[in-house]
RODO-2510 file (C-alpha; in nm, 4 decimals, decimal comma):
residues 490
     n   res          X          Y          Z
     1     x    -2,8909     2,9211     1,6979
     2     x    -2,8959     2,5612     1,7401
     3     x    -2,5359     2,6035     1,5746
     4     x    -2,3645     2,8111     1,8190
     5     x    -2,4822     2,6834     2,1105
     6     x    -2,2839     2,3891     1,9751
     7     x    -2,0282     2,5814     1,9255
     8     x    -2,0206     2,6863     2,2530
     9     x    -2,0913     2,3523     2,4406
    10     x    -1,7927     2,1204     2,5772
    11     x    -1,7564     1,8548     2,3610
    12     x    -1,8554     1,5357     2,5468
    13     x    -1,8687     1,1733     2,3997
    14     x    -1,8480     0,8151     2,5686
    15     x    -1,7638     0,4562     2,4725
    16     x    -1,9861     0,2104     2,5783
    17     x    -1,8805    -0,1422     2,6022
    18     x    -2,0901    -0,4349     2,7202
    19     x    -1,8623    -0,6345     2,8858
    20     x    -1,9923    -0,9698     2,7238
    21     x    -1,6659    -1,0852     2,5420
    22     x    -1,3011    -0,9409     2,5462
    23     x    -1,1941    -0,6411     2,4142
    24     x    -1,1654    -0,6915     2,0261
    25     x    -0,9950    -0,4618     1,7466
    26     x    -1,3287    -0,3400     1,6052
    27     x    -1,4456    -0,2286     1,9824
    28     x    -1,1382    -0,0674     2,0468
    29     x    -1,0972     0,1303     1,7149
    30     x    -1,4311     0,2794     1,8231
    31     x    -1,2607     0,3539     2,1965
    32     x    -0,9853     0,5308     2,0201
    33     x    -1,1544     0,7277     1,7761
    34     x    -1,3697     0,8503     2,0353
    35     x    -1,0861     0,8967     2,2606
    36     x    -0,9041     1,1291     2,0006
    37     x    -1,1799     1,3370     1,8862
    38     x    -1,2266     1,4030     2,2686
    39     x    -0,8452     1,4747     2,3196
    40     x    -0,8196     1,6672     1,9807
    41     x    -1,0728     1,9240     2,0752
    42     x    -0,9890     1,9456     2,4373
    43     x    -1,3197     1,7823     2,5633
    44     x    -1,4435     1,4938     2,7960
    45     x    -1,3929     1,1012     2,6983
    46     x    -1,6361     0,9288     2,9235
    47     x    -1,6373     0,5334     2,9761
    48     x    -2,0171     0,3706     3,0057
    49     x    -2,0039     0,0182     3,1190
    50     x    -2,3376    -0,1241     2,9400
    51     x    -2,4092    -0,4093     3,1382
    52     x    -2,8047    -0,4854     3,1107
    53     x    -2,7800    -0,8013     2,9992
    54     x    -2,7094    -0,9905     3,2666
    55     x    -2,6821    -1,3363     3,1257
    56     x    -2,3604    -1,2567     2,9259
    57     x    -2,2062    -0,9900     3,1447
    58     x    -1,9161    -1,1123     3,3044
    59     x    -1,6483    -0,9258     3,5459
    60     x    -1,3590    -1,0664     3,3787
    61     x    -1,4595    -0,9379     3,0585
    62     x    -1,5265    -0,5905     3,2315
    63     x    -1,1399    -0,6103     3,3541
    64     x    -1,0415    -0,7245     2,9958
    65     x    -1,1665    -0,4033     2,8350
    66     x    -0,9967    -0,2132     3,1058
    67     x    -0,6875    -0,3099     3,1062
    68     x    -0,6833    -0,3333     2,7022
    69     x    -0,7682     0,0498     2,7567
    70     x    -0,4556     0,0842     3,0283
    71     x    -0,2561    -0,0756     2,7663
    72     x    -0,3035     0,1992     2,5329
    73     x    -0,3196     0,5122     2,7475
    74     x    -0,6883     0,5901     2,6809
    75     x    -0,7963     0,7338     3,0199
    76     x    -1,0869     0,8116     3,0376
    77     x    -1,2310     1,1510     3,2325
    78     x    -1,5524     1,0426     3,3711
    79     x    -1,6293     0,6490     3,4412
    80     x    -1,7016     0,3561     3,6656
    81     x    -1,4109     0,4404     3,8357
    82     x    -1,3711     0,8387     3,8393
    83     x    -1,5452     1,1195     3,9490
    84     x    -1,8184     1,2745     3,7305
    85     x    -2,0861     1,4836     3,7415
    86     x    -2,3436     1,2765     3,5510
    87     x    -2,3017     0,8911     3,7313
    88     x    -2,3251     0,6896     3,7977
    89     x    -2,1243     0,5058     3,4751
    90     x    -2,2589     0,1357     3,4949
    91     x    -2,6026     0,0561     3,3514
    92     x    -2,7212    -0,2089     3,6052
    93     x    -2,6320     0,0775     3,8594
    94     x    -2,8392     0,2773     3,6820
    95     x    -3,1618     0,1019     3,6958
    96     x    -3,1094     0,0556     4,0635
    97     x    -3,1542     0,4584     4,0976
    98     x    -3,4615     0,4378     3,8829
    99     x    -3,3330     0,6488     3,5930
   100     x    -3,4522     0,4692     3,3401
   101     x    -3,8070     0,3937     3,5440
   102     x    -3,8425     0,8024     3,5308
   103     x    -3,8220     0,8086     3,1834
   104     x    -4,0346     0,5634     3,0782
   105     x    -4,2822     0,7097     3,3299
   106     x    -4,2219     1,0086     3,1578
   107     x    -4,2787     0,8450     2,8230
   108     x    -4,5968     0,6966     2,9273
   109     x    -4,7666     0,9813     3,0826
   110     x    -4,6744     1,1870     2,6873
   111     x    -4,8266     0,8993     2,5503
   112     x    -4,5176     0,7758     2,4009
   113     x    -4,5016     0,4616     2,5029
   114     x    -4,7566     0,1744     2,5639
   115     x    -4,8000    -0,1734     2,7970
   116     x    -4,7788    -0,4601     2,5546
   117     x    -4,9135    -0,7766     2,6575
   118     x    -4,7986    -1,0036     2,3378
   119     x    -4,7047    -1,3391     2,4045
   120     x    -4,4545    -1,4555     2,1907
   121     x    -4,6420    -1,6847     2,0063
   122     x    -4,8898    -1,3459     1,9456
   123     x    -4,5911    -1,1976     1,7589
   124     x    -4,4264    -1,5233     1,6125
   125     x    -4,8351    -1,5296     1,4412
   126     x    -4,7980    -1,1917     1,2810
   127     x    -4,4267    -1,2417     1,1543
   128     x    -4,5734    -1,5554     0,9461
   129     x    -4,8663    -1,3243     0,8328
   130     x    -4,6750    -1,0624     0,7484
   131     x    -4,4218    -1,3447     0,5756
   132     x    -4,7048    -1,5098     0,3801
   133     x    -4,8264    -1,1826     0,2491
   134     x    -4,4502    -1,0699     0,0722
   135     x    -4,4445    -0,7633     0,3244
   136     x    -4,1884    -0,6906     0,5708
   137     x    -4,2966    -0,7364     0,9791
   138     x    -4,4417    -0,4497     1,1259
   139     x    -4,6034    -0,5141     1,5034
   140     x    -4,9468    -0,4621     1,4282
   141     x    -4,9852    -0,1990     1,7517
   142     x    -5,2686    -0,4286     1,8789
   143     x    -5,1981    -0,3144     2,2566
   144     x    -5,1933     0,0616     2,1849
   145     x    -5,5309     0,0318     2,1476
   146     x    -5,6191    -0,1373     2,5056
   147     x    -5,8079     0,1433     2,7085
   148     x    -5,6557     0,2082     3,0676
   149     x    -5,9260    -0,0071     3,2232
   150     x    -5,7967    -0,2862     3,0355
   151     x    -5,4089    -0,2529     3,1129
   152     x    -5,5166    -0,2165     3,4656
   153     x    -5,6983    -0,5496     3,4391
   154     x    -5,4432    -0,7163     3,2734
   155     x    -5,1784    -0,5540     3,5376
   156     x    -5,3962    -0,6810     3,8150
   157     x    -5,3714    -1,0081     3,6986
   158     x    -5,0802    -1,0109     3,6652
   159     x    -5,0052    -1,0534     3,3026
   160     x    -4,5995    -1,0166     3,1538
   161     x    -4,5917    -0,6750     2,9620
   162     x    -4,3008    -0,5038     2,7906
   163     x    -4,3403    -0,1547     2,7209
   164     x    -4,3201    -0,0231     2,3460
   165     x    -4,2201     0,2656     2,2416
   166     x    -4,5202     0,4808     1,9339
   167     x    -4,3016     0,5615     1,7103
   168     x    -4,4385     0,8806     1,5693
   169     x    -4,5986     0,8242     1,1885
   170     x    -4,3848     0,9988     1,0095
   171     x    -4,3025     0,8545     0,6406
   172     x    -3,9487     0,9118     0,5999
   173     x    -3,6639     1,0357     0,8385
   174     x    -3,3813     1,2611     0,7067
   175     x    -3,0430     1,2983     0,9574
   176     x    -2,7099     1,4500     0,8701
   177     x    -2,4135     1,1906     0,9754
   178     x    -2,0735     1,4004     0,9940
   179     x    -1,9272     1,1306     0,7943
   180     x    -2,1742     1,0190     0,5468
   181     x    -2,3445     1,3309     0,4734
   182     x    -2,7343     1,2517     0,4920
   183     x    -2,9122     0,9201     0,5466
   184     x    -3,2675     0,8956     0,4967
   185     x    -3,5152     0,6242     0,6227
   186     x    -3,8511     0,4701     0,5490
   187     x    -4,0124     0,5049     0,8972
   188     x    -4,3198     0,2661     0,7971
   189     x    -4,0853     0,0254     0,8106
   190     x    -3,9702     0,0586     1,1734
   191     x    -4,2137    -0,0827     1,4408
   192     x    -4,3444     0,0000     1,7709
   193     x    -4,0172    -0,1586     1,9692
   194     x    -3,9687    -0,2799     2,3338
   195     x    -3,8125    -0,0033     2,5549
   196     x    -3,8816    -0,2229     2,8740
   197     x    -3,8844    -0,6300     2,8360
   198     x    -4,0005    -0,8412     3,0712
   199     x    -3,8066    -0,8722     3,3022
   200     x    -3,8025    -0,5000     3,3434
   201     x    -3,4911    -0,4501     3,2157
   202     x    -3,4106    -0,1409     2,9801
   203     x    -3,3565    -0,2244     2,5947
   204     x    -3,0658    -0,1104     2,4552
   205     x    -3,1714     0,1811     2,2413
   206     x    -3,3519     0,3049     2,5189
   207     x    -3,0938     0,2797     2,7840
   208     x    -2,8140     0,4337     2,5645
   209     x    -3,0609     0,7424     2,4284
   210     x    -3,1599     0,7912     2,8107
   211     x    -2,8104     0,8071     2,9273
   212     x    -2,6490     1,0018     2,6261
   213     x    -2,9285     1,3035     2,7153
   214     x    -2,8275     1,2488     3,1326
   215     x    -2,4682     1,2448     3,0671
   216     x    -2,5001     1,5184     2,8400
   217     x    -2,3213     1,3765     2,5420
   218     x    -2,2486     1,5579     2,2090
   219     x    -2,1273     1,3122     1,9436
   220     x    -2,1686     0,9667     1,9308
   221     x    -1,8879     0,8132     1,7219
   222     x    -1,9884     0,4399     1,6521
   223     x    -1,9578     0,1761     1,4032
   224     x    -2,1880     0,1561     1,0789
   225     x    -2,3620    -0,1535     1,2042
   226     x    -2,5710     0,0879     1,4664
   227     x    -2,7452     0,3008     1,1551
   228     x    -3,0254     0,1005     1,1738
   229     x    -3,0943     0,2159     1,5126
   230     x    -3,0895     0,5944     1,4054
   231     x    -3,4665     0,5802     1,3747
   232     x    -3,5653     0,4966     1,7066
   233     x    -3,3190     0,6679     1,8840
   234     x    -3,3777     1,0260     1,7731
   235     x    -3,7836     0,9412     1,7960
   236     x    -3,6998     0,8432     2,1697
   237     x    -3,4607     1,2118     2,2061
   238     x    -3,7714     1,3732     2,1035
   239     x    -4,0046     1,2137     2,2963
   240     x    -3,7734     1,3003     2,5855
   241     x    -3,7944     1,6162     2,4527
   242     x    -3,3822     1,6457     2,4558
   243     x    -3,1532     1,7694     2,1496
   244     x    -2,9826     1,4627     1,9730
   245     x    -2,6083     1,4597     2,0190
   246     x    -2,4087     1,4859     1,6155
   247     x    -2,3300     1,1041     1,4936
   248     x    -2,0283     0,9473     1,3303
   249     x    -2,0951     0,6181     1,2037
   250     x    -1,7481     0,4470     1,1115
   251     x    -1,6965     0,2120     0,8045
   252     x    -1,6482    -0,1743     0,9088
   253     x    -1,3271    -0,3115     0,9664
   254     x    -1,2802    -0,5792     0,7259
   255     x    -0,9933    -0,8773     0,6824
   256     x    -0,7465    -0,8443     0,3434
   257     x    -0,9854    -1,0840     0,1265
   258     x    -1,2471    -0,7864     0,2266
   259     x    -1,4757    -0,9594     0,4462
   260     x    -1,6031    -0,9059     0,7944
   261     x    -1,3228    -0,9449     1,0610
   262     x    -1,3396    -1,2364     1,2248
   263     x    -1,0219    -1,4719     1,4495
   264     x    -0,8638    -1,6174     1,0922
   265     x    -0,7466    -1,2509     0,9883
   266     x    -0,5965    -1,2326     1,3668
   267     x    -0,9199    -1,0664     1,5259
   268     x    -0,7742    -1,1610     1,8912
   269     x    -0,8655    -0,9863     2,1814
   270     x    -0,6377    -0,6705     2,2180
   271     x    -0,4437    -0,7779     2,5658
   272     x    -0,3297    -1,0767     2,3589
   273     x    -0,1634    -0,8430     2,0830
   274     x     0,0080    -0,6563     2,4002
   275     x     0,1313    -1,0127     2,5063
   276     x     0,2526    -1,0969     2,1573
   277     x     0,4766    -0,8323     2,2176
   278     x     0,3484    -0,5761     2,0046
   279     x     0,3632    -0,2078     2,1166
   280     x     0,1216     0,0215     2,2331
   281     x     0,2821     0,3123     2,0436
   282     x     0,2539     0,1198     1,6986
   283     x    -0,0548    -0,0446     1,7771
   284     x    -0,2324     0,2923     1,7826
   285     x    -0,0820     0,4336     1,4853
   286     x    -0,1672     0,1412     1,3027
   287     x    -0,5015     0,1252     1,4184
   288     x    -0,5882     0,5627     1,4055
   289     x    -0,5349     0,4695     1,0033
   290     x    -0,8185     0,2240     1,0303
   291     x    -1,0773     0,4207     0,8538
   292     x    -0,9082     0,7909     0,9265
   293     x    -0,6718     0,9432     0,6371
   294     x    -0,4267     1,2072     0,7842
   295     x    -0,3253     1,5512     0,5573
   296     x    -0,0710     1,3427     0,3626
   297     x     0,1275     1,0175     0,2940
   298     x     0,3146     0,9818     0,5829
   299     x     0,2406     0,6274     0,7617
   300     x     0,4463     0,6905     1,1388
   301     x     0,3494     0,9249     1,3731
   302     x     0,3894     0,9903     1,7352
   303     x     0,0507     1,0554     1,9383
   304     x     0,0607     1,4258     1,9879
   305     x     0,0757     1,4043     1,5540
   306     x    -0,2528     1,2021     1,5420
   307     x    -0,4158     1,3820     1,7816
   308     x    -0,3037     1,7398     1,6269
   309     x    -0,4194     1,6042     1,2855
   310     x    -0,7548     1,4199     1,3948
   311     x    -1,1040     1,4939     1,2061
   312     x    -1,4245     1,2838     1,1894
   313     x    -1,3827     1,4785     0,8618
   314     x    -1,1123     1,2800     0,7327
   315     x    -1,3165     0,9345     0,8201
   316     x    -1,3843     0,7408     0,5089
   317     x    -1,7451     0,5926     0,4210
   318     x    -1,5770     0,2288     0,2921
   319     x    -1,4703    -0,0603     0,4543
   320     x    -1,0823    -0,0987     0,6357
   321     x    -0,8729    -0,3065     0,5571
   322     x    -0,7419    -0,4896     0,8977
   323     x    -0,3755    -0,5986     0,7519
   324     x    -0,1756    -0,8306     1,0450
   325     x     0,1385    -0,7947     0,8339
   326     x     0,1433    -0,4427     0,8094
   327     x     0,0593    -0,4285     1,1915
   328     x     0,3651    -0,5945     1,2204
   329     x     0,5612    -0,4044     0,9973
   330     x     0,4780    -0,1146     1,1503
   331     x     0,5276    -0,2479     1,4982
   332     x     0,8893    -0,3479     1,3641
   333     x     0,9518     0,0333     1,2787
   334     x     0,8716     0,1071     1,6117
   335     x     1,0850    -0,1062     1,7710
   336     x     1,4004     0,0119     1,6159
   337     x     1,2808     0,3373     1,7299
   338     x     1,3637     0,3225     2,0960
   339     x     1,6463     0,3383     2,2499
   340     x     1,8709     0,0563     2,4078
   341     x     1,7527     0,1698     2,7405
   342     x     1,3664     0,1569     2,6523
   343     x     1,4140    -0,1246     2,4613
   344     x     1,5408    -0,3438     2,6637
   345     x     1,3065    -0,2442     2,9580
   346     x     0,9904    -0,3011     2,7114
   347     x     1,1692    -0,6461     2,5039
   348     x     1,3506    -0,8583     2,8953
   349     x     1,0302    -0,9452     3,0204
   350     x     0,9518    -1,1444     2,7340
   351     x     1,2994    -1,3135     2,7422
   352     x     1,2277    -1,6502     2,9135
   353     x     1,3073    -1,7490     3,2429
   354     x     1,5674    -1,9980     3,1486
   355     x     1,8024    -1,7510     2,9323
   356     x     1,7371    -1,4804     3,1432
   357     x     1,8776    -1,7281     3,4102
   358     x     2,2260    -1,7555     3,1580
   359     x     2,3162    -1,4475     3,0696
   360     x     2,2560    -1,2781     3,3755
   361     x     2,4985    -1,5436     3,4744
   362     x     2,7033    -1,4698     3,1650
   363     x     2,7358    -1,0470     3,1462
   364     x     2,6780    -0,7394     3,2977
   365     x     2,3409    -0,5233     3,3542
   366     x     2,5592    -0,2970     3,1109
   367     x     2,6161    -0,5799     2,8684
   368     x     2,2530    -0,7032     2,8545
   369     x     2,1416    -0,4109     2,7490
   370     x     2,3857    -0,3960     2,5054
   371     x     2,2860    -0,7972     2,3870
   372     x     1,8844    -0,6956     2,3129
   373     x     1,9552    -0,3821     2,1365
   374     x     2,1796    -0,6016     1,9074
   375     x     1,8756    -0,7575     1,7931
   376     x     1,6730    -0,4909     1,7269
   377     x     1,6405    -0,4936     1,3592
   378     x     1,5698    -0,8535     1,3825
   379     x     1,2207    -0,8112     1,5802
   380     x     0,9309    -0,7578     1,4745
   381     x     0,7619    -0,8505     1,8090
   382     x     0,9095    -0,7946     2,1473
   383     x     0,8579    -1,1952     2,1419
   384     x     1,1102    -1,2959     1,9315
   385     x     1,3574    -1,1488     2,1590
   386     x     1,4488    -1,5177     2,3605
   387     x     1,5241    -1,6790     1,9699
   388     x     1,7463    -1,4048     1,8565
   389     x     1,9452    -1,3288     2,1886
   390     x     1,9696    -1,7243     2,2918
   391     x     2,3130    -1,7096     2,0657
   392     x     2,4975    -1,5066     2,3695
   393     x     2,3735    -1,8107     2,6036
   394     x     2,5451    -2,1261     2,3867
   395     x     2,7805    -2,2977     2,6609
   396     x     3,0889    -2,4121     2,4491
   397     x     2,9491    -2,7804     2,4298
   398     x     2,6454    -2,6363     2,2626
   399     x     2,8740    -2,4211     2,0225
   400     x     3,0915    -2,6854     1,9038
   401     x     2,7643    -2,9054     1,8999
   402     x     2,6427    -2,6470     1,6496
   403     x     3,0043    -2,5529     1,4997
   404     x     3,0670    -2,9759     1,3787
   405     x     2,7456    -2,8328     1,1159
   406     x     2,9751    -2,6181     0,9153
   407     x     3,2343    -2,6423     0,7141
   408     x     3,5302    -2,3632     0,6615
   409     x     3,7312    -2,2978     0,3099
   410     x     4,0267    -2,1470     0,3006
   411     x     3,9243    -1,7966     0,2648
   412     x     3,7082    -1,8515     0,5140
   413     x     4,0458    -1,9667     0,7180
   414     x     4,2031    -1,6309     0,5960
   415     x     3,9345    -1,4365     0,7308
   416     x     3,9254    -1,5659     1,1029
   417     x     4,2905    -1,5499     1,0383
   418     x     4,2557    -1,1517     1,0267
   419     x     4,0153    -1,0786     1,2751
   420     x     4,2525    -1,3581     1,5470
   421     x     4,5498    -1,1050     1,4443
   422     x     4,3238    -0,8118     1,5155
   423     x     4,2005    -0,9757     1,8315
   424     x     4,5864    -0,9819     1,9770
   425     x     4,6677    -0,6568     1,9221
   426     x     4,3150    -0,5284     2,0788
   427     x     4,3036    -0,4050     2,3783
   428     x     3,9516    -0,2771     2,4026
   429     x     3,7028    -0,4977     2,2411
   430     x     3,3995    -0,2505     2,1408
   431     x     3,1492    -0,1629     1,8315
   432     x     3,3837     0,0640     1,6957
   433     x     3,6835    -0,0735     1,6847
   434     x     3,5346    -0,3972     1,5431
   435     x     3,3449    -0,2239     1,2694
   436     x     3,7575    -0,1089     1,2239
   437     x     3,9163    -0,4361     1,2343
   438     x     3,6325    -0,5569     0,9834
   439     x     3,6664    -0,2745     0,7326
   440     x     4,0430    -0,3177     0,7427
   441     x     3,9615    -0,6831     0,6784
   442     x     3,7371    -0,5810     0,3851
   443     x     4,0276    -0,3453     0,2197
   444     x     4,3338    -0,6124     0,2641
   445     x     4,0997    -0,9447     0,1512
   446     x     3,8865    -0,7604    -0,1283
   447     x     3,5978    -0,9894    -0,0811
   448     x     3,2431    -0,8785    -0,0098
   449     x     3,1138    -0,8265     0,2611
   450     x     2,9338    -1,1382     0,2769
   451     x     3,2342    -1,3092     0,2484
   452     x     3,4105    -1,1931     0,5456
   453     x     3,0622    -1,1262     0,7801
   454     x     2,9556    -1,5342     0,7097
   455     x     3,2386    -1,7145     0,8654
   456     x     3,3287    -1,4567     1,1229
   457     x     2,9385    -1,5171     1,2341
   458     x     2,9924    -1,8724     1,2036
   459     x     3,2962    -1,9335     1,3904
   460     x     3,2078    -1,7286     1,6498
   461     x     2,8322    -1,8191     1,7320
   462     x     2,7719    -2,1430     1,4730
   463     x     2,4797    -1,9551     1,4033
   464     x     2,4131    -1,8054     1,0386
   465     x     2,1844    -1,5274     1,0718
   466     x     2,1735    -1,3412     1,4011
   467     x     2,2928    -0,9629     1,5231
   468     x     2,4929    -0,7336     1,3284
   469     x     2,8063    -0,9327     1,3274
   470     x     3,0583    -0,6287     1,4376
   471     x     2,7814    -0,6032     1,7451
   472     x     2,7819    -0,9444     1,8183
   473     x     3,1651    -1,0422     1,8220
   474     x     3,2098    -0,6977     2,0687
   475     x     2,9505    -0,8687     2,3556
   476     x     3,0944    -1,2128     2,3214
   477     x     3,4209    -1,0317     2,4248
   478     x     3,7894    -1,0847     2,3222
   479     x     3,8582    -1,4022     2,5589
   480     x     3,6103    -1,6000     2,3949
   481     x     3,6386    -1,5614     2,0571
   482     x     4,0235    -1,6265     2,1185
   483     x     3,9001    -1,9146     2,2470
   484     x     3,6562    -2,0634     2,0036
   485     x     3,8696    -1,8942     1,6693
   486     x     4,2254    -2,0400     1,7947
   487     x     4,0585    -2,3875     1,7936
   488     x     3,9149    -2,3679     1,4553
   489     x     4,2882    -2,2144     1,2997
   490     x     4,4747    -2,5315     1,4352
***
């Protein structure tokens, strides 16, 4: 029964960030996963700002994980800042309209949960007890024994008190995970916890198991790390006396010499990948593969693909690999996927001021276009645009600066030769009739292509590597390369 109604229900599931750092990869990877199961079977991604702790909590790290999520495209349907039926979407806001203080009125009234008047030296006493003895710390439930007359006392006097949570005395726990199959736990092991600390303030397994049952949620897709806290969360859904939603715990995202992520394997926050000039397109394939195989081999695929593909089924129990040099590999093969247009909307912005300055200067809107999709299979970040493209810019001092470098052999000589010849007779100066002049260059010479590309590059830019040469010598146009080859033939 349970089963179909399941079936039946929308499928609902939130990310939950507590804005006390910037966005990171292993955050987001949850964001997205989340965000594609939702998308893949047609349900509700909802955004849950988890802000109790107030100390670390910072607005500007709230408007880092937004805009990391803007970046991407992962719009949420219910949040902070949409309309929903189950707000409101902010913790802190939450405690101000007493949600949590009905539940754990609830829970006390069922028994459930207890006033604990422990000092922290109490507790720190019975951790080295427990630590002298060779057994693991289990709170000793001292305070679930105090009689109502003596928690009023106490309260009257005004005593601190957290509230715990009874964990029910079960031995062992037994849940299905949809990716790990069934995890089973030694319950004497888990203690009595704090649902309410001191300051009044919700803990977090109690805030999140409160919210998931108000917001209705049906899957919880989350990193491995939160296991542990399967326990007391389900004990607190049926205290609550609320179905638990299905869980997903993801494998870790790990570095290439397998251990945890951390800044030296290129853990940055997200925005800063967006302003490396990686893009958003690549950045989500690369990171859907982080833990999720799809049907076959193939590495490249547009959204709708992932999406249409997408299975917490197909979520692997081991560790990913977090590989910066495939990233950019990948973001490289996205890159030479776009168009001229796109590209060079997506790749001027990173172009700096100063050569933006000289080529607009220099060529047309037509031609500048034309000059960053001649790079294209250089890049492997929209940032290396500025290095690539700065050959256009050279003023002729700065060529023949760079030109006095090289030295030409006679072949080399017979070469510019050819292409000055072609250059006279040409009246229109394009790709194709370059690629033309170079092939006929190719046929009457019969050296390689290496041997006619190099000094052609050379003479014309003083730069060895650069754009495809035939695209190059077309946007530096036929008036200056008369210019710069006719001095190097006299």
């Amino acid at each position: 029964m349970l089963e179909k109604i399941r079936r039946n229900t929308l499928i609902r599931l939130r990310f939950g960030p507590s804005p006390t750092g910037n966005l990171h990869i292993g955050t987001l990877r949850t964001a997205l996963f989340n965000w594609l199961y939702t998308r893949s079977k047609l349900g509700k991604f909802i955004l849950r700002i988890e802000d109790t702790d107030l100390l670390r909590s910072k607005p500007e790290y709230e408007q880092n994980i937004k805009e990391g999520l803007e970046w991407l495209g992962l719009n949420c349907d219910e949040g902070p800042e949409e309309a929903g039926d189950f707000g409101p979407y902010r913790q802190t806001d939450r405690i101000k309209e007493g949600y949590y203080k009905r539940a754990l009125e609830e829970l006390l009234e069922k028994k459930k949960a207890y006033y604990c008047f422990c000092t922290v030296s109490d507790l720190n006493g019975e951790r080295e007890s427990s630590k002298s003895a060779g057994k693991p710390y289990v709170y000793s439930r001292k305070c679930c024994a105090l009689t109502p007359e003596d928690v009023k006392s106490r309260l009257s006097e005004n005593i601190p008190y957290t509230l715990r949570f009874k964990m029910p005395e079960n031995n062992s726990l037994l849940f299905k995970d949809i990716i790990r199959d069934d995890i089973k736990f030694d319950c004497t092991l888990v203690s009595d916890f704090v649902i309410m600390k001191s300051d009044g303030s919700p803990s977090y397994n109690f805030a999140c198991v409160v919210d998931d049952k108000d917001m209705k949620i049906t899957h919880v897709v989350r990193g491995e790390d939160h296991i542990s806290n399967m326990p007391k969360q389900l004990a607190i859904f049926e205290a609550l006396g609320s179905p638990a939603p299905e869980y997903a715990h993801m494998p870790m995202i790990l570095g290439t010499d397998r251990s945890k992520l951390s800044k030296r394997h290129g853990a940055t926050s997200v925005t800063e990948y967006r302003d490396q000039g990686f893009l958003k397109e690549a950045f989500i394939n690369y990171l859907s593969l982080l833990g999720w195989s799809p049907n076959d081999e193939q590495e490249i695929f547009s959204l709708d693909e992932i999406i249409s593909q997408f299975g917490l089924d197909r979520v692997s129990k081991s560790g990913a690999i977090f590989d910066i040099k495939k990233l950019t590999w990948m973001n490289g093969q996205y890159i030479r996927k776009c168009s001229p247009e796109d590209l060079f909307e997506r790749a001027w912005p990173f172009v700096t001021d100063t050569l933006k300055s000289k080529l607009t200067t220099l060529y047309s809107a037509e031609d500048l276009v034309k000059i960053v999709n001649s790079v294209k299979d250089n890049l492997d970040t929209l940032a290396d645009v500025s290095s690539y493209i700065e050959v256009y810019a050279n003023t002729e001092d700065e060529y023949l600066d760079k030109l006095s470098n090289f030295e030409f052999s006679e072949s080399d000589k017979s070469v510019i030769l050819h292409f000055s010849d072609f250059l006279a007779t040409s009246s229109d100066l394009n790709k194709v009739s370059v690629d033309q002049a170079l092939d006929s260059i190719l046929e009457k010479t019969g050296l390689g292509k290496g041997k006619v590309f190099r000094p052609l590059r050379i003479a014309s830019s003083a730069e060895k590597s650069g754009p495809h040469v035939s695209e190059l010598l077309a946007i530096l146009g036929k008036e200056k390369l008369q210019n710069r080859l006719s001095g190097l033939l006299k």
